[in-house]
N, CA and C atoms of all chains as a GROMACS GRO file, in nm:
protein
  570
    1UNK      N    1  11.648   9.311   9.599
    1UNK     CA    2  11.609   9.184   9.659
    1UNK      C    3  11.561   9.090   9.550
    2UNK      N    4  11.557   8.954   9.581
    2UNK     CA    5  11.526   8.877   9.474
    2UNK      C    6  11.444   8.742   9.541
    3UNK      N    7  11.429   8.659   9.431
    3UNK     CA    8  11.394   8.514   9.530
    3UNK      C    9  11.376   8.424   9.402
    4UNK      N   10  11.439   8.308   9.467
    4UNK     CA   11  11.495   8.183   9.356
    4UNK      C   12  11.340   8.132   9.315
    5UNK      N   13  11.384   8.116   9.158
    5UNK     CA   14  11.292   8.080   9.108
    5UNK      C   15  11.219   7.909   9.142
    6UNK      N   16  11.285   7.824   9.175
    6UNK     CA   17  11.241   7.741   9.277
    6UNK      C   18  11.174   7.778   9.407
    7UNK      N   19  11.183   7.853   9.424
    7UNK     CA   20  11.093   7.860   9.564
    7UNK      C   21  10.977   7.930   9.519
    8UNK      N   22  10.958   8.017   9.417
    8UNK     CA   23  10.844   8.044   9.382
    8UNK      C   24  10.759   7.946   9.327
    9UNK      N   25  10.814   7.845   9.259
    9UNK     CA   26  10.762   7.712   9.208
    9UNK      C   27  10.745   7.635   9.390
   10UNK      N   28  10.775   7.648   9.478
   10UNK     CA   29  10.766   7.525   9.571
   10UNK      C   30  10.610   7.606   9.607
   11UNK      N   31  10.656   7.711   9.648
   11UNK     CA   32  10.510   7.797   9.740
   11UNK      C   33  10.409   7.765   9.654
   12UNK      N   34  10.443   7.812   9.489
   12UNK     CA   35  10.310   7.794   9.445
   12UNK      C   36  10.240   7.622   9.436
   13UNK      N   37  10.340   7.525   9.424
   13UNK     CA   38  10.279   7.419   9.421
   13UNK      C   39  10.254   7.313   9.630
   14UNK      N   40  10.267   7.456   9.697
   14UNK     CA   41  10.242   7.393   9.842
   14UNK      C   42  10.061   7.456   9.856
   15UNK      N   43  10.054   7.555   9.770
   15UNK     CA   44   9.918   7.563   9.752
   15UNK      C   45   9.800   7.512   9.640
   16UNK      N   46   9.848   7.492   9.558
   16UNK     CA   47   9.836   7.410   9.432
   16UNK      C   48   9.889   7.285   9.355
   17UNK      N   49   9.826   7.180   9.478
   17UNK     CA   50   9.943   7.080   9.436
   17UNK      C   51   9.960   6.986   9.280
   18UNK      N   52   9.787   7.039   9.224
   18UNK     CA   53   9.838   6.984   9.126
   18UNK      C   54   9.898   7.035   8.992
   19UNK      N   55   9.915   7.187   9.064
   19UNK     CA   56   9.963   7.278   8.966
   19UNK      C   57  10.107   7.251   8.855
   20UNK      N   58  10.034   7.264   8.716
   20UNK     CA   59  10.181   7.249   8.644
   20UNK      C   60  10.233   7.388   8.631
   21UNK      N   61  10.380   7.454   8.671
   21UNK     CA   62  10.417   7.548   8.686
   21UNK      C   63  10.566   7.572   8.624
   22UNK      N   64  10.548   7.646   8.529
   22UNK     CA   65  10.671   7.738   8.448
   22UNK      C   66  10.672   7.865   8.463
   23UNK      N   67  10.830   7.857   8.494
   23UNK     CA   68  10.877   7.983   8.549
   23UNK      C   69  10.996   8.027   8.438
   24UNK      N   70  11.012   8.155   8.406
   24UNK     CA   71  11.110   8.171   8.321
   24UNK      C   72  11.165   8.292   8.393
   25UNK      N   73  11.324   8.353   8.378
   25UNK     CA   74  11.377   8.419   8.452
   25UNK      C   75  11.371   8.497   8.376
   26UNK      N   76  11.355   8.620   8.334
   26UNK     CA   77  11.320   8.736   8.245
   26UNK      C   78  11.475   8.796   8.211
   27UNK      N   79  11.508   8.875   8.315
   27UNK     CA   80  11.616   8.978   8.300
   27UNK      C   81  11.740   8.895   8.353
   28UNK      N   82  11.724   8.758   8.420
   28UNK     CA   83  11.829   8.700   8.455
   28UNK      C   84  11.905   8.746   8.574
   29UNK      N   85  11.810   8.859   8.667
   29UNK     CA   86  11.835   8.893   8.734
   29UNK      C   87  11.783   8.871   8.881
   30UNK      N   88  11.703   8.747   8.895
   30UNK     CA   89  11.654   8.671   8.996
   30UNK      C   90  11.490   8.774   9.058
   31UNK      N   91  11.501   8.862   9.008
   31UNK     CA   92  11.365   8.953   8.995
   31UNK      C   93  11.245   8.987   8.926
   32UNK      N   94  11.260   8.913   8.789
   32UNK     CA   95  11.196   8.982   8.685
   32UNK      C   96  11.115   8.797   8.636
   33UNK      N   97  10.996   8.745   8.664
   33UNK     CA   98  10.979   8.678   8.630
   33UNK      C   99  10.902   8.637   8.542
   34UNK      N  100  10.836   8.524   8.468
   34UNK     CA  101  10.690   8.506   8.393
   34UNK      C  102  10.673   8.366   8.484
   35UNK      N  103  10.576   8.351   8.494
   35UNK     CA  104  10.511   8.233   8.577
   35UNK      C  105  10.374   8.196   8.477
   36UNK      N  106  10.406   8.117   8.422
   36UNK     CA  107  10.247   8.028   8.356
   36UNK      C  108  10.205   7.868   8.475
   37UNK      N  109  10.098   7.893   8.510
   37UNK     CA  110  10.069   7.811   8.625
   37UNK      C  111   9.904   7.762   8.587
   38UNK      N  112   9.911   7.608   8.581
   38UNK     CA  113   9.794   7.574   8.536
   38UNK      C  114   9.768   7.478   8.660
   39UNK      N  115   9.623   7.506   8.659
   39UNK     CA  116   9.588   7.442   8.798
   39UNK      C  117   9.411   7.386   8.789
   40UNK      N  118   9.397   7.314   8.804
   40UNK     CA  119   9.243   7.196   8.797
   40UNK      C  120   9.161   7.343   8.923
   41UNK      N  121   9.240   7.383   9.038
   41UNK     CA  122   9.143   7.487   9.121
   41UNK      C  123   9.124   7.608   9.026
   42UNK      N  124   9.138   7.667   8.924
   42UNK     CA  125   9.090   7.752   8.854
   42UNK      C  126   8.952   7.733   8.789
   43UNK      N  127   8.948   7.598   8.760
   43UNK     CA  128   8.799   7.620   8.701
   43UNK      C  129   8.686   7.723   8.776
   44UNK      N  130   8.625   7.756   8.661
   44UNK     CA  131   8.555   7.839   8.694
   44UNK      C  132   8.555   7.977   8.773
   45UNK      N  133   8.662   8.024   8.786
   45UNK     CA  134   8.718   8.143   8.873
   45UNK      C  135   8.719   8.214   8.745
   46UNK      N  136   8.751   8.356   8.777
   46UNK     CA  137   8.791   8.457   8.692
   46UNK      C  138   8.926   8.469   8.704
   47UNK      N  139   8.950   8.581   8.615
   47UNK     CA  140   9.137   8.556   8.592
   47UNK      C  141   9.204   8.650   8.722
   48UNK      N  142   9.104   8.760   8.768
   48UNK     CA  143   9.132   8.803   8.861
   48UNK      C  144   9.172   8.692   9.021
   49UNK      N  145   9.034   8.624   9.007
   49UNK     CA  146   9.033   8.528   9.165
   49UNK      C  147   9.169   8.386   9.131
   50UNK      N  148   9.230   8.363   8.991
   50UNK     CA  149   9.274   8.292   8.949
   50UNK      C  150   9.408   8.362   9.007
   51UNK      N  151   9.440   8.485   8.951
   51UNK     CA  152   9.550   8.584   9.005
   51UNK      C  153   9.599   8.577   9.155
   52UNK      N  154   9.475   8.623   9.215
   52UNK     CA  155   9.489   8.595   9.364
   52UNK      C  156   9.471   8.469   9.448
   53UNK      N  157   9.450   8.371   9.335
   53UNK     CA  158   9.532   8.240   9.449
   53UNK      C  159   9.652   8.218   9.417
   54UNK      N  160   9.735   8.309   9.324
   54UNK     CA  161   9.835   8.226   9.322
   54UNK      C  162   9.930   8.321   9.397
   55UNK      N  163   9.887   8.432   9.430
   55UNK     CA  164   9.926   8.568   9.474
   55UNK      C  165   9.965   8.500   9.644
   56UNK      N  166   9.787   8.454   9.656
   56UNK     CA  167   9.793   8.391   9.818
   56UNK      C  168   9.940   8.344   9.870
   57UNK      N  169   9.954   8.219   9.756
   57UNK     CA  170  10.044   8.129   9.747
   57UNK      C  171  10.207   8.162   9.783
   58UNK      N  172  10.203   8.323   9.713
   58UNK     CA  173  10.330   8.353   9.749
   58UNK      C  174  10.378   8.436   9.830
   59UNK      N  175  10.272   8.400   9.958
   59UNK     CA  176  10.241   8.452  10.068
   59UNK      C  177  10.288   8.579  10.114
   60UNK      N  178  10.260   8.671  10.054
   60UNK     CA  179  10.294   8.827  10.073
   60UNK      C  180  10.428   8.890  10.019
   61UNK      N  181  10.496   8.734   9.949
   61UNK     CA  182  10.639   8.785   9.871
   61UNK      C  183  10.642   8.878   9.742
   62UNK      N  184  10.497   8.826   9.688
   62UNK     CA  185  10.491   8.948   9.531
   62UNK      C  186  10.446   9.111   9.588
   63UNK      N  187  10.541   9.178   9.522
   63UNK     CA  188  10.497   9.298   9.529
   63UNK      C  189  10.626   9.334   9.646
   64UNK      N  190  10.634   9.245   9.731
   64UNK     CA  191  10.743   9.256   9.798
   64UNK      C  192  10.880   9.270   9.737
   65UNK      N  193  10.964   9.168   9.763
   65UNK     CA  194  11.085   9.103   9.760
   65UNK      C  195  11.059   9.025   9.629
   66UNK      N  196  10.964   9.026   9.582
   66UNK     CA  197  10.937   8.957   9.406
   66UNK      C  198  10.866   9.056   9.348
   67UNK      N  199  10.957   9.144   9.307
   67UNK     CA  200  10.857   9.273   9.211
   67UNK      C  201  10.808   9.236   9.107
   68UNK      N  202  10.852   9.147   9.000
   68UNK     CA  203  10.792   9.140   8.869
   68UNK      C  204  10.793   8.990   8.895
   69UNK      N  205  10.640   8.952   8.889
   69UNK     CA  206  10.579   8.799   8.816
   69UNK      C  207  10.498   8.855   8.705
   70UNK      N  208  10.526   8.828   8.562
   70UNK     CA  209  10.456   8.824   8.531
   70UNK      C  210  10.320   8.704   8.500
   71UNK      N  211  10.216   8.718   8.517
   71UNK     CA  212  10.150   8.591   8.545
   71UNK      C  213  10.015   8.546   8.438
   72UNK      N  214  10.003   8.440   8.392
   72UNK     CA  215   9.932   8.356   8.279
   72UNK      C  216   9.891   8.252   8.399
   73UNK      N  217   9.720   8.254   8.396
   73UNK     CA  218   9.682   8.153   8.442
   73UNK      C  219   9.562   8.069   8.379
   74UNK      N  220   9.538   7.954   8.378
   74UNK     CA  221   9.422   7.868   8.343
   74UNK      C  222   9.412   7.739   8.402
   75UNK      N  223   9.273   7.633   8.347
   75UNK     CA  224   9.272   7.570   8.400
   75UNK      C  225   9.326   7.490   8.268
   76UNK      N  226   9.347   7.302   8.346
   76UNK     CA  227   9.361   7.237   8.204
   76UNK      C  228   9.265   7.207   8.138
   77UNK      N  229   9.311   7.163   7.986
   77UNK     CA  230   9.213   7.165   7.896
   77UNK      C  231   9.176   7.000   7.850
   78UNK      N  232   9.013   7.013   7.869
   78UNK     CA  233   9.015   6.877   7.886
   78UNK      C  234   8.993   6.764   7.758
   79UNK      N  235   8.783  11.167  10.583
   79UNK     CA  236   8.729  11.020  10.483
   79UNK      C  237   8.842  10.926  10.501
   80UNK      N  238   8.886  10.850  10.508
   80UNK     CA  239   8.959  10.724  10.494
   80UNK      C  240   9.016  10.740  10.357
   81UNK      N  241   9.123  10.620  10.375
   81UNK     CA  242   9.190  10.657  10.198
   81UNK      C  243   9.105  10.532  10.166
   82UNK      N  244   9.010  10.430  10.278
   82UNK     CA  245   8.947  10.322  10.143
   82UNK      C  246   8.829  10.420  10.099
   83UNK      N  247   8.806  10.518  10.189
   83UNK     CA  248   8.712  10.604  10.168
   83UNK      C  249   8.721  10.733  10.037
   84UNK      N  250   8.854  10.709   9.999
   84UNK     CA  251   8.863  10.823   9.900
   84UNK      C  252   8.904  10.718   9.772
   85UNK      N  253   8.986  10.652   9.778
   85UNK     CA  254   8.956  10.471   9.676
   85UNK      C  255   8.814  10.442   9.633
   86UNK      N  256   8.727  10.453   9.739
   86UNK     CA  257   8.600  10.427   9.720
   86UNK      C  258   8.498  10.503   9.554
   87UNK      N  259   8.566  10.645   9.633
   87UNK     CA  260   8.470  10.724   9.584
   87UNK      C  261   8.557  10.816   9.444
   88UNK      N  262   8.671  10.787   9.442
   88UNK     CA  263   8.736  10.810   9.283
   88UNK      C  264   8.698  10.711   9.219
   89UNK      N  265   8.641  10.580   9.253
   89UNK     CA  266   8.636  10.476   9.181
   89UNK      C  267   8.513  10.478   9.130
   90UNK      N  268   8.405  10.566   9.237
   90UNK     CA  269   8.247  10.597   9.192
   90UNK      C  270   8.264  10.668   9.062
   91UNK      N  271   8.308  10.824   9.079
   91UNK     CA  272   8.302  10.900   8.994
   91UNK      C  273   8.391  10.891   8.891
   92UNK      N  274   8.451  10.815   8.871
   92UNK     CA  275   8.495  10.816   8.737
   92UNK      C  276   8.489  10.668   8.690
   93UNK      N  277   8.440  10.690   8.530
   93UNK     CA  278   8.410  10.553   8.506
   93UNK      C  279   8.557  10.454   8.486
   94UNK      N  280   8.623  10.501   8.481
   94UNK     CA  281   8.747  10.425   8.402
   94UNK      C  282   8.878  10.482   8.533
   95UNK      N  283   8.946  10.408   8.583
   95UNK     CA  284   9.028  10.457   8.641
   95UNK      C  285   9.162  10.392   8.644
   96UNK      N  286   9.268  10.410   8.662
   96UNK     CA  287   9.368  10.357   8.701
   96UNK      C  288   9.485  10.382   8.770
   97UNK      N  289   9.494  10.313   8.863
   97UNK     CA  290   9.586  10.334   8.941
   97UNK      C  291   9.731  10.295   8.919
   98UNK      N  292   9.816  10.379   8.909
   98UNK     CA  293   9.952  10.374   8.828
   98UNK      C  294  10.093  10.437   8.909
   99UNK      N  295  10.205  10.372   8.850
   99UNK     CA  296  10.322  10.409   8.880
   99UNK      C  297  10.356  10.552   8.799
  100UNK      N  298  10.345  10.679   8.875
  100UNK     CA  299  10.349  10.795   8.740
  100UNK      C  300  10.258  10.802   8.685
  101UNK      N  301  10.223  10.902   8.587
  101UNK     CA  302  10.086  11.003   8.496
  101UNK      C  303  10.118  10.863   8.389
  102UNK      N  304   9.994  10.913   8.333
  102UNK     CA  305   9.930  10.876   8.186
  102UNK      C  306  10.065  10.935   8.071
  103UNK      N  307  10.114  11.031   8.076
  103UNK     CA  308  10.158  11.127   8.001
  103UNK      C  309  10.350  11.082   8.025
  104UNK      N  310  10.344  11.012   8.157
  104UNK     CA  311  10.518  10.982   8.202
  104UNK      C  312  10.450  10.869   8.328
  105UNK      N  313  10.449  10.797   8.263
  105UNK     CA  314  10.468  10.656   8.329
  105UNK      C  315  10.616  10.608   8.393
  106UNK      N  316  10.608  10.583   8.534
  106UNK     CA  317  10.757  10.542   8.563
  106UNK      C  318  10.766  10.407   8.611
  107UNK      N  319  10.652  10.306   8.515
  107UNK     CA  320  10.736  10.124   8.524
  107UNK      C  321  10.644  10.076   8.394
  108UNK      N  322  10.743  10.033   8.361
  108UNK     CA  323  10.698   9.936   8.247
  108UNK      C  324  10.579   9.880   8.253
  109UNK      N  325  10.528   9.836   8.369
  109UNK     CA  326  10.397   9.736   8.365
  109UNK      C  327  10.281   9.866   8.366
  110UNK      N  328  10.299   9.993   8.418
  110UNK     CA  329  10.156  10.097   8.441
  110UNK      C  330  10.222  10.148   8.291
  111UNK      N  331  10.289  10.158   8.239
  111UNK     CA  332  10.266  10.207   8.079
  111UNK      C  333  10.231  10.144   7.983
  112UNK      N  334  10.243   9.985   8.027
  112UNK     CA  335  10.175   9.884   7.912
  112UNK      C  336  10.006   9.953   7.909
  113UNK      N  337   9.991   9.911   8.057
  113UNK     CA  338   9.837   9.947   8.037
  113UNK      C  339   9.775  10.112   8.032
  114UNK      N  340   9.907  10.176   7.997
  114UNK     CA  341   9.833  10.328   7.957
  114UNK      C  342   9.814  10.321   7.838
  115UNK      N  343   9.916  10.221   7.754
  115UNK     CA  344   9.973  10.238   7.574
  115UNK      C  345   9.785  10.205   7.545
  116UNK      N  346   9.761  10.054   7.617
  116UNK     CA  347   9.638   9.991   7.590
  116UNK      C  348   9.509  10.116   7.601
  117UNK      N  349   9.527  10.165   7.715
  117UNK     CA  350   9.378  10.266   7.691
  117UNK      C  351   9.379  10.375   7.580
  118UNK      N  352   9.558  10.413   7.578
  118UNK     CA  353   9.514  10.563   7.503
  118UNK      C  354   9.484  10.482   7.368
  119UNK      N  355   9.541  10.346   7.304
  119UNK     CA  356   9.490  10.284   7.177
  119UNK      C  357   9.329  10.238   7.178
  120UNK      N  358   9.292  10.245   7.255
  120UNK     CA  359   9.142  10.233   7.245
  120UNK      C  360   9.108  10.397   7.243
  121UNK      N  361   9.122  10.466   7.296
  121UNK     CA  362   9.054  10.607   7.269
  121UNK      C  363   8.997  10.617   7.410
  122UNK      N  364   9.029  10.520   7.547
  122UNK     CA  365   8.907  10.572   7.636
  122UNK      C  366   8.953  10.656   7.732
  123UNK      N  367   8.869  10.732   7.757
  123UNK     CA  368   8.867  10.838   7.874
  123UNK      C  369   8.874  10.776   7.981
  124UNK      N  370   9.034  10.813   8.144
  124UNK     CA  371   9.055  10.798   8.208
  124UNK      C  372   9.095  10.843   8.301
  125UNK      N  373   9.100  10.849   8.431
  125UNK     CA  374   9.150  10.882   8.506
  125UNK      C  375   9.274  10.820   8.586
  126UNK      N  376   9.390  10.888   8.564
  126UNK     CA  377   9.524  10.845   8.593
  126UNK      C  378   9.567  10.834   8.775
  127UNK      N  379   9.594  10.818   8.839
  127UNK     CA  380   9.611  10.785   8.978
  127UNK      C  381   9.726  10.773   8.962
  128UNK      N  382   9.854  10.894   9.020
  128UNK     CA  383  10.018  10.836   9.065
  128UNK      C  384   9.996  10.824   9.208
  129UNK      N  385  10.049  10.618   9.215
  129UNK     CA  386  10.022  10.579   9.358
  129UNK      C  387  10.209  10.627   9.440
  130UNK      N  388  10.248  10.683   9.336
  130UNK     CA  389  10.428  10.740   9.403
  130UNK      C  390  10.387  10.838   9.461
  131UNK      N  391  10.320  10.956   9.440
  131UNK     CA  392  10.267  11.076   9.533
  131UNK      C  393  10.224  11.022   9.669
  132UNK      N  394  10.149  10.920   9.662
  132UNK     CA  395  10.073  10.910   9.797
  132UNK      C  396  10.119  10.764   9.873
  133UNK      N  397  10.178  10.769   9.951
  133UNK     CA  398  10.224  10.605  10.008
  133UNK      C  399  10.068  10.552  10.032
  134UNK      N  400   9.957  10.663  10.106
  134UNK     CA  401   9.808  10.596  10.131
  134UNK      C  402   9.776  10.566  10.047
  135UNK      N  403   9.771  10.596   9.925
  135UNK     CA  404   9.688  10.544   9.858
  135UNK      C  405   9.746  10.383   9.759
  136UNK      N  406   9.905  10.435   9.758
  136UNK     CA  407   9.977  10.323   9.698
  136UNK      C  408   9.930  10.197   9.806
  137UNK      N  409   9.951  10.216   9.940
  137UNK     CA  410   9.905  10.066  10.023
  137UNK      C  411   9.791  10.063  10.032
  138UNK      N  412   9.692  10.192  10.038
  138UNK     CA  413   9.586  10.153  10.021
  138UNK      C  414   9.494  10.092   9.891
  139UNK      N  415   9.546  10.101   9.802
  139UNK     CA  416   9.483  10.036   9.680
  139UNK      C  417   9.477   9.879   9.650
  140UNK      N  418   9.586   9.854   9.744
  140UNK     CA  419   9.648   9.687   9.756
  140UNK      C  420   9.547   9.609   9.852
  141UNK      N  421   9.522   9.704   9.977
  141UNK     CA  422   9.436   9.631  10.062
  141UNK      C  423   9.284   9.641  10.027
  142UNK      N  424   9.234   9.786   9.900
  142UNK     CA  425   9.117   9.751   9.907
  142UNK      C  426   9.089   9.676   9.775
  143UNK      N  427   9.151   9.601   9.700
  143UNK     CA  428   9.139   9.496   9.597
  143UNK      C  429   9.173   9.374   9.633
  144UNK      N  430   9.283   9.335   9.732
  144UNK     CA  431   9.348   9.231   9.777
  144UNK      C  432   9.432   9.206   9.664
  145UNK      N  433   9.536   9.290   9.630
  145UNK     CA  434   9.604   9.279   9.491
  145UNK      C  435   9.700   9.338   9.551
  146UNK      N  436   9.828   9.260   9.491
  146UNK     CA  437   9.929   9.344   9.562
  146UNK      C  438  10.026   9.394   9.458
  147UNK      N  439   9.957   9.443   9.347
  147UNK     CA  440  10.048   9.502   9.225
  147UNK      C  441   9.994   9.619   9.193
  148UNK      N  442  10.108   9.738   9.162
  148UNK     CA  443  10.019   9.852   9.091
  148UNK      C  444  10.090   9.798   8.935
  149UNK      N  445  10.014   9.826   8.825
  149UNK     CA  446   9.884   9.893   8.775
  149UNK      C  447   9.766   9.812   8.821
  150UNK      N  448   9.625   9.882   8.872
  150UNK     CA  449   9.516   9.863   8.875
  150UNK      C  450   9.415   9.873   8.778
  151UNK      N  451   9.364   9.840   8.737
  151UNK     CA  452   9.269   9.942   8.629
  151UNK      C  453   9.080   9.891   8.688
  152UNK      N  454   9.053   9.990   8.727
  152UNK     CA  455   8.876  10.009   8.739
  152UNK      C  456   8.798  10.062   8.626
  153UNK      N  457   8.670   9.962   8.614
  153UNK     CA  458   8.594  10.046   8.523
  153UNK      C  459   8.473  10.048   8.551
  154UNK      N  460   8.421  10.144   8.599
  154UNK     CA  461   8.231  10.121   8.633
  154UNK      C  462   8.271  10.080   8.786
  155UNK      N  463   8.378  10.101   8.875
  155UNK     CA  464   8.391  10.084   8.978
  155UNK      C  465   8.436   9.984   9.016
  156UNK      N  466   8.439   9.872   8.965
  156UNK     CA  467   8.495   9.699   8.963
  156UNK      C  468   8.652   9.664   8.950
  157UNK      N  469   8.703   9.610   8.995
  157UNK     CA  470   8.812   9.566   8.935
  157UNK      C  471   8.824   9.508   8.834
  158UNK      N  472   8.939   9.534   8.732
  158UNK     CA  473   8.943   9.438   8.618
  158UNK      C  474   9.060   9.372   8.619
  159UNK      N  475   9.183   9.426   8.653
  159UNK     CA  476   9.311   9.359   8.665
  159UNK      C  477   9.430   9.450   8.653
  160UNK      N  478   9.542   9.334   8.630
  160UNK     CA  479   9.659   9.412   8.630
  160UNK      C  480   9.754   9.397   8.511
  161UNK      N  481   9.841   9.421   8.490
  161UNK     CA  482   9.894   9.455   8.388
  161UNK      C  483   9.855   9.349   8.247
  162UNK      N  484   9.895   9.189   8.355
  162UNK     CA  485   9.857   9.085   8.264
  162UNK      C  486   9.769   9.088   8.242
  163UNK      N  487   9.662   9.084   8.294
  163UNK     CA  488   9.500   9.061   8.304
  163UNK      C  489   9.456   9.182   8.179
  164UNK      N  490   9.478   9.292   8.173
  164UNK     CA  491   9.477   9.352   8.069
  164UNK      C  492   9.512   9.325   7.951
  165UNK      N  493   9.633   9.332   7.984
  165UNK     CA  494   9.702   9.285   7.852
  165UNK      C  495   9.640   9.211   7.714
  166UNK      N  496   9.592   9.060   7.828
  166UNK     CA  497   9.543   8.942   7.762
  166UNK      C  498   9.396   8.975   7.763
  167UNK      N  499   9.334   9.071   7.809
  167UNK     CA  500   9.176   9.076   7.775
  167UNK      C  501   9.176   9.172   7.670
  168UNK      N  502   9.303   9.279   7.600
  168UNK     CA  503   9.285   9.345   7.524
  168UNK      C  504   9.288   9.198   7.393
  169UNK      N  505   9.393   9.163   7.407
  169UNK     CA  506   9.496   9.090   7.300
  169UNK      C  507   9.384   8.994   7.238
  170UNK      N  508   9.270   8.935   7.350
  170UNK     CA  509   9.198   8.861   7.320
  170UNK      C  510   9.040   8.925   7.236
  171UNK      N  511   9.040   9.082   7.256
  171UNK     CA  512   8.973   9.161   7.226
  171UNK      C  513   8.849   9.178   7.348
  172UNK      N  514   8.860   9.159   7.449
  172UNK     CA  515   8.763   9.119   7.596
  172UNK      C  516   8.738   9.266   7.595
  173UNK      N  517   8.835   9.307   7.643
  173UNK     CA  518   8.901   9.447   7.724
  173UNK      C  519   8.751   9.536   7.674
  174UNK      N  520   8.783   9.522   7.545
  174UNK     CA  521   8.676   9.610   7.436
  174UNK      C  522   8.541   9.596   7.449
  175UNK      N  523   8.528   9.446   7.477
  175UNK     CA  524   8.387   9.419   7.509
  175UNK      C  525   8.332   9.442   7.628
  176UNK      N  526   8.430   9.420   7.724
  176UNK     CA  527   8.342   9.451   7.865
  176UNK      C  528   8.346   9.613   7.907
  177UNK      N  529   8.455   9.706   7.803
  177UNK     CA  530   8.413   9.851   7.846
  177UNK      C  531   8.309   9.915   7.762
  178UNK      N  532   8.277   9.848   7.614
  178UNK     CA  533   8.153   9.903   7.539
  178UNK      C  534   8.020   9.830   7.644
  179UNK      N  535   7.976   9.686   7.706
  179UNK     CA  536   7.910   9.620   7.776
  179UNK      C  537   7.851   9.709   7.903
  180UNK      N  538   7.971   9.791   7.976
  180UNK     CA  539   7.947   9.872   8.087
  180UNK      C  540   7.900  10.042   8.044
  181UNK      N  541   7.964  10.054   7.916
  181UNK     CA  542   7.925  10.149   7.845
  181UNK      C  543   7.980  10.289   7.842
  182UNK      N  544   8.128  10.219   7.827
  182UNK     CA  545   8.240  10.327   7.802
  182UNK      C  546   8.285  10.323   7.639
  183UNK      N  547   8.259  10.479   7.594
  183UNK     CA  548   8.302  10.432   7.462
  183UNK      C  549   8.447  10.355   7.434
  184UNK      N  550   8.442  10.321   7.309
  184UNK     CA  551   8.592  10.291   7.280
  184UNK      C  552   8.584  10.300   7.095
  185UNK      N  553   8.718  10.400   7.098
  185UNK     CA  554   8.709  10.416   6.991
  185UNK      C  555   8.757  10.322   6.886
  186UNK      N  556   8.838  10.274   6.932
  186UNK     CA  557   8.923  10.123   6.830
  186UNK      C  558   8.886   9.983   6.886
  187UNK      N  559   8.787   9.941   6.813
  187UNK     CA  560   8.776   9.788   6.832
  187UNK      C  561   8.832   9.679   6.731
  188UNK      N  562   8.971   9.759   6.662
  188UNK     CA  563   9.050   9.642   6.628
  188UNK      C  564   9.137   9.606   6.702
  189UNK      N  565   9.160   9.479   6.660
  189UNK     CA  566   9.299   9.415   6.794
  189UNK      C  567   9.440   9.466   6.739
  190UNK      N  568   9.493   9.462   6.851
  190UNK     CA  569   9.642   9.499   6.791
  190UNK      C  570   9.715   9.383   6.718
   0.00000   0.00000   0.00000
């Protein structure tokens, strides 16, 4: 199973709208991703609670039907 | 006991834990062997968890972190993260600080 790397960019920025979000396709196999996602709602979170909003975001698809995100998160730098 | 009830209490008694795809020794995914390479290069004592043996404990580990990835890694009972989250707290040299902080030895506190 897989899921277009645009739609992982839409979900995450329908929860993070002002999120800047890069996605790179790893294995080229619509499964294997890196996601760097910077978002103004991270401040002050840990990388864990930072993890799980973006987790939220992809509303029960990671781990699912999106086995590999790999994921880089922060806030911007001001 | 419940499996959050046996999650619970592997997570008490041992300081360092992780929950993984496959042993310490034969890891079967890339992301639970990154973070085995990372502990056995620090030197710390762990306890390995294959969440493939047990479907309970594989879904149960997801619902009692709200994480929906295995590798897990616990230390002192807490969550610390997952593959990335490791990764980048070793890389950054964190990893080292918050398991000497809780007061797990570690034998290598150079960075890779």
């Amino acid at each position: 199973m897989a899921m277009d790397a645009r739609d992982i960019e839409r979900l995450i920025k329908e929860a993070l709208p002002d999120a800047t979000v890069e996605i790179r396709d790893l294995a080229g196999d619509g499964d294997h991703y890196a996601a760097t996602v910077v978002s103004s709602a991270f401040r002050g979170r840990t990388r864990v609670q930072q993890h799980q909003m973006v987790y939220a975001a992809l509303k029960g698809n990671m781990g699912g039907v999106l086995h590999a995100l790999a994921l880089t998160t922060s806030a911007p730098q001001d | 006991m419940s499996i959050q009830d046996t999650i619970s209490n592997e997570i008490a008694t041992n300081d360092v834990v992780l929950f993984m795809k496959g042993t310490p020794q034969f890891p079967m995914c890339g992301f639970s062997g990154q973070v085995v390479q990372i502990l056995d290069y620090l030197g710390v004592p762990y306890k390995g968890i294959n969440v493939l043996e047990n479907d309970q404990i594989r879904q149960g580990i997801k619902d009692f972190s709200n994480w929906p990835t295995i590798p897990q890694l616990y230390v002192k009972g807490e969550f610390v993260g997952g593959c990335d989250i490791v990764r980048e707290m070793f890389q950054a040299g964190e990893l080292q600080t918050h398991l000497t902080e809780k007061g797990v030895p570690v034998k290598a506190a150079a960075k890779a």
